[in-house]
N, C-alpha and C positions, 0 to 999 in steps of 0.2 A: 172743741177747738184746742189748740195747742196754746199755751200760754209758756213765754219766756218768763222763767224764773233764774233764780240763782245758781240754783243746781244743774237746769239745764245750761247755763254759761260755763260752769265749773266742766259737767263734763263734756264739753265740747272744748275746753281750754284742755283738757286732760287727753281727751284724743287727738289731738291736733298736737301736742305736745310729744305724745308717743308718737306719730306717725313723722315726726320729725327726727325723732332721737333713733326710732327703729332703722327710718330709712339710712341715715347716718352709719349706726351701728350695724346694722345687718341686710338691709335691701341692698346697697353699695357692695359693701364686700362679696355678697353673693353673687348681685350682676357682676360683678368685675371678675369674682372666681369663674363660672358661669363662660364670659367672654374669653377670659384663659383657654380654658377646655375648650370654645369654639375654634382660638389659633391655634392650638395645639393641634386638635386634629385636620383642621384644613391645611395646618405644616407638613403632618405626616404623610395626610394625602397627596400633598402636591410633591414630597418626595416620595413616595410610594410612586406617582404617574411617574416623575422623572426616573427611579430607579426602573420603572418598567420599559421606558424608552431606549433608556442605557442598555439593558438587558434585550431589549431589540436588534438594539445598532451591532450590539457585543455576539450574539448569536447571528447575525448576519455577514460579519466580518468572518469569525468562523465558520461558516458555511461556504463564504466565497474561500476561505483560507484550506478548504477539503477540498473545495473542487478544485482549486491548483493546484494542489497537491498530488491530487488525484489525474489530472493531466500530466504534472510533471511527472508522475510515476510509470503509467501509460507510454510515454512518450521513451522514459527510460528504457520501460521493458522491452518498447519495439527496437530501438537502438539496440540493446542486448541481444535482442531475438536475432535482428540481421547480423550482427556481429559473430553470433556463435552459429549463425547459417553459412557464414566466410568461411568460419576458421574449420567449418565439417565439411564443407569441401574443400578445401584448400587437404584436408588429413584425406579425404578421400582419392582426390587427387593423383595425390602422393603415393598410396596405398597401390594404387590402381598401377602407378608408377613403376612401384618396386612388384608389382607382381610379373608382370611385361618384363620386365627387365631379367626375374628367376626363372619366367618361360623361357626366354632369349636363352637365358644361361644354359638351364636343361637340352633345351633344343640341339644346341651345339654339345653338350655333352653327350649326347644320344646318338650326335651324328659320328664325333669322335667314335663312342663306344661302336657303332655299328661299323665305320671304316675298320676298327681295330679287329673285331670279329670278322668282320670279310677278309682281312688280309689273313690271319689265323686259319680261317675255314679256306681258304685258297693253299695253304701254304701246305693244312690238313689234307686238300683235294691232292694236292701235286703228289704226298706222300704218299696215299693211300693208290693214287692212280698211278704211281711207279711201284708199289708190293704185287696190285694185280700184275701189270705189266711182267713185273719180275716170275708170280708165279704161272703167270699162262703161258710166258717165255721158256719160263723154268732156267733162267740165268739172272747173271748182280746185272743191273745197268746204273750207269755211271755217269 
């Protein structure tokens, strides 16, 4: 059987003593460092979730900030597109315009030139039909 003696009161005064002084000195500190390290990381974490939220919100604003962009661009180039489909016909137009207009010219210069030749080749016939005249006559006519 166990018999309470001196020694056994001594060290159980002794461990009890220690487990007091330890806990003070080093159980404390340690939970407490311990508890540090727990907020510290459930800090980082919970700014790590929010930086990854931010990083949602921020990548979604720039997504919608591409696709406007990307309408407005769209929207530009079709404005562009009809604008520079105006301004090719309106050049074509024109073109078309001034060619009509160098046929006109030609035309009447061709009629000019051809009156001009007819009255020449007339004036040639008249000549040439008073030489025979003269030489089948065999006199000047006058």
């Amino acid at each position: 059987m166990i018999e309470l003696n001196l020694t056994m009161i001594i060290q159980l005064a002794i461990v009890l003593s220690l487990m007091v002084i330890l806990t003070k000195i080093v159980f404390r500190p340690f939970l407490g460092i311990l508890q540090e390290r727990r907020d510290q990381v459930d800090g980082a974490q919970k700014r790590a979730r929010e930086l990854q939220k931010r990083t949602a919100e921020l990548m979604e604003r720039h997504r919608e900030a591409i696709s406007e962009a990307q309408a407005q661009s769209a929207t530009t180039r079709d404005k562009i597109r009809q604008e520079s489909l105006a301004r090719e016909m309106e050049i074509l137009q024109k073109a078309v315009e001034e060619a009509n207009r160098i046929i006109q010219e030609m035309r009447m210069k061709i009629d000019q030139e051809t009156e001009t030749a007819r009255a020449s080749l007339r004036i040639q016939a008249q000549n040439l039909s008073r030489e025979i005249a003269e030489k089948v006559l065999g006199r000047n006519l006058q």
